[in-house]
N, C-alpha and C positions, 0 to 999 in steps of 0.2 A: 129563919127555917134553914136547916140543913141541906147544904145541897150535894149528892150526890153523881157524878161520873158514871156510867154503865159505856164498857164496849165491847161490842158482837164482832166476829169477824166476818160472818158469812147473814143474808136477810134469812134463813131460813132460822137462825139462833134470836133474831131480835123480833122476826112477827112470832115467834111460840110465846116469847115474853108477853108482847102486846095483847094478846091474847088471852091473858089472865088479869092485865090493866083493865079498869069500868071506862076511865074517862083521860085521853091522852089526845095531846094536839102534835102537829107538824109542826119541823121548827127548822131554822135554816141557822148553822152554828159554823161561821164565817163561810168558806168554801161547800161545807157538806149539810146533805138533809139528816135532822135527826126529829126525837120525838122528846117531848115533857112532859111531865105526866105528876104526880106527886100522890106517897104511899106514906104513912103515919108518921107526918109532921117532916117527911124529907121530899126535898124538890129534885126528882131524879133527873138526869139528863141522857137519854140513847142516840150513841150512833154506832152505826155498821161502816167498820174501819176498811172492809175488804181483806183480805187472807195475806198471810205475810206478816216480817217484823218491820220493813219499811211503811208499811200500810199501818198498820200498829201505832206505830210510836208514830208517824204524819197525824193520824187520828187522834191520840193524845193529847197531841201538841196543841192541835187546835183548839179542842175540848177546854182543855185548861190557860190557855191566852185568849180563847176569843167566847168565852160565858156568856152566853148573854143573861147571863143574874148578873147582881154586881159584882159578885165576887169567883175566885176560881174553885171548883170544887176541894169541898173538904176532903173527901178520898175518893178513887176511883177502884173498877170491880173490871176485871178482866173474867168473861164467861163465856159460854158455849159446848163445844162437844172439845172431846180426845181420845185417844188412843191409849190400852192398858198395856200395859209392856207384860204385867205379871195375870195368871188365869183364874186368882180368886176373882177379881174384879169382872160384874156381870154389865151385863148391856143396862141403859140405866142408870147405873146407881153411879153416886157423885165423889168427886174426891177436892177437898180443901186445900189448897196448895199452901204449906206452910213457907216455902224457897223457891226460888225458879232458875234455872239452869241455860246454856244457850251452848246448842250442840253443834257445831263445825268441823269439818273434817273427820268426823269420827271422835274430836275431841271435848271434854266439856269446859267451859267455859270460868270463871268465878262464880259462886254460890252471890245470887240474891237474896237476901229474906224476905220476905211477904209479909203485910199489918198481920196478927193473930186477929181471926173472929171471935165476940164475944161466946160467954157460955150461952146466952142465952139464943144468942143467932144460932148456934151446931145444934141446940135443942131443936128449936121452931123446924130447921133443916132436917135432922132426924127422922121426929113425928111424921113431917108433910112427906117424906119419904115412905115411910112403912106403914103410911096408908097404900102405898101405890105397891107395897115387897120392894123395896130397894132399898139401898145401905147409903149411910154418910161415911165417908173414909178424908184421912187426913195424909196430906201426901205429898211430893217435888212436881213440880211442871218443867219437862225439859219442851226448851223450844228449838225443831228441827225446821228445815228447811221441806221437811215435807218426807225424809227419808224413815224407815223403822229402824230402831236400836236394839241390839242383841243385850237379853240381861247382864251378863258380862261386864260389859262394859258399865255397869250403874252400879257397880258393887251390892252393899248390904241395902241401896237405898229403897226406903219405904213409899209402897201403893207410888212410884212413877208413872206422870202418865203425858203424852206427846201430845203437843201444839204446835202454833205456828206465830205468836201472837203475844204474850205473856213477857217476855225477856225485852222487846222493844217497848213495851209501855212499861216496864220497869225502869227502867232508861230515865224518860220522860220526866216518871215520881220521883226518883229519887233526886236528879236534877231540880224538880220545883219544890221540893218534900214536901209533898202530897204523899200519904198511906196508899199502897196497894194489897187488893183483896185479889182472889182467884177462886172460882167456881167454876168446873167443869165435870158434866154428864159424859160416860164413857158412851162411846158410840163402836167401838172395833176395839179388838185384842186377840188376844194366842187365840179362844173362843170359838172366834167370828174376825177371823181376821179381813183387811183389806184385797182386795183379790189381785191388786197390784203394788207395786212399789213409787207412792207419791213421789218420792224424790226423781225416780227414773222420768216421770210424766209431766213433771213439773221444773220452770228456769230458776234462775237465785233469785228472782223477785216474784214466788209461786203465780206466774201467770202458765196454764196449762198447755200442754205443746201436744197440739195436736193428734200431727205426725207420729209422735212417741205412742202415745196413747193407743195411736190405730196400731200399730207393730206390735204393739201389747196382746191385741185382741186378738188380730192374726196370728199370731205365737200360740194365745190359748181362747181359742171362743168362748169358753166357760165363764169369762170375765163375764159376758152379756149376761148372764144369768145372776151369776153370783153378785152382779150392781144393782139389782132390786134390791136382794137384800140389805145390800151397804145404804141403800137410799131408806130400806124400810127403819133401820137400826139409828141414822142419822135421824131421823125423826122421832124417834121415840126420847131418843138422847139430850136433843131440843131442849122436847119439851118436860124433860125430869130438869135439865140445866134451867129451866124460867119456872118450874115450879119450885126449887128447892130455892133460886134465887128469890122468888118472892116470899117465901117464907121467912129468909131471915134478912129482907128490906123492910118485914113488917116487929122488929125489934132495935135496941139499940146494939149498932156493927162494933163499937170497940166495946172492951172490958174495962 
């Protein structure tokens, strides 16, 4: 049986998943708790790496040296929520990362490629979408440190969208080559934007600074408000990222 990698950054990305799973157990994959579960003749494996490309690619690492199947997964899926750089892109709908990028200083990094998903998985993804009105898009993942990127700077690049995540478990793959996949629900954009600037609130190993945070609010109270929203939008984001992911776990992922 195929076995399959799944990693969440954040628990909020990996129980929407679970949620659409019938029958899934707890599982301890060396250091970290994940979940196993198994979806048309593939033995998935989940864990929630924590936010970050250190946490990322630690998570990875583990995933794939410490399996407890006997062997290391055949490919791994990097998913969750991100951020649209451009304003077609709606709350919701998902974008396929055909590359993945790793943004420092303002600068980007060398182009990753990404496994291509089968036709048949963009199909299954589609449909399971425009039952709900949301769109499949095919697109780059840049991975930031938590900061917004001005289009500018992304040139002509197609449906971009920010993580935190993706660039370190690419790492990982390409080192063990092991395929990676990317699926991400947008959760904020030009739209519905974030009401702060992650980078400002966040260190170089996105653990959140408090301090920061409150000077934020103090500056503008209106955060307190507008973070419902961002909390309401992250969850809708979820859970289009665990339905569209289950949809094309329920075909075969390469072509």
């Amino acid at each position: 049986m195929e076995t399959i990698g799944l990693i969440a950054a954040m628990t909020r990305e990996s129980a929407a998943l679970l949620r659409y799973v019938s029958r899934w157990q707890n599982i301890m994959i060396g250091p970290l708790r994940g979940n196993c579960f198994e979806l048309s003749g593939k033995t998935c494996l989940l864990i929630t790496s924590g936010m970050g490309v250190r946490r990322a690619s630690e998570g990875a690492r583990i995933l794939v040296e410490l399996s407890p199947t006997s062997k290391a997964p055949e490919a791994l899926i990097s998913f969750g929520i991100a951020g649209a750089v451009d304003a077609d892109l709606a709350i919701g709908d998902v974008v396929l990362a055909e590359a993945v990028y790793k943004l420092d200083q303002e600068t980007l990094g060398p182009l990753s490629p990404l496994a291509p998903w089968s036709d048949t998985a963009r199909e299954a993804v589609t449909q399971a979408l425009a039952k709900r009105g949301k769109r499949l898009y095919a697109g780059t993942a840049i991975t930031t440190g938590g900061s917004q990127v001005t289009r500018p700077l992304l040139g002509a690049m197609k449906h971009p969208v920010l993580e935190m995540e993706t660039a370190g478990i690419a790492q990982v793959a390409a080192e063990k080559g092991i395929p990676l996949l990317s699926i991400r629900a947008i959760s904020d954009g030009p739209r519905e934007p974030i009401p702060f600037d992650l980078g400002d609130v966040m260190d170089e190993d996105a653990n959140m600074r408090p301090g920061k945070l409150l000077g934020a609010i103090i500056r503008n109270p209106r955060i307190i408000f507008q973070s419902r929203r961002m909390v309401r939008n992250s969850r809708i984001a979820a859970d289009h990222a665990a339905i569209a992911l289950m949809a094309a776990l329920s075909q075969a992922l390469f072509g």
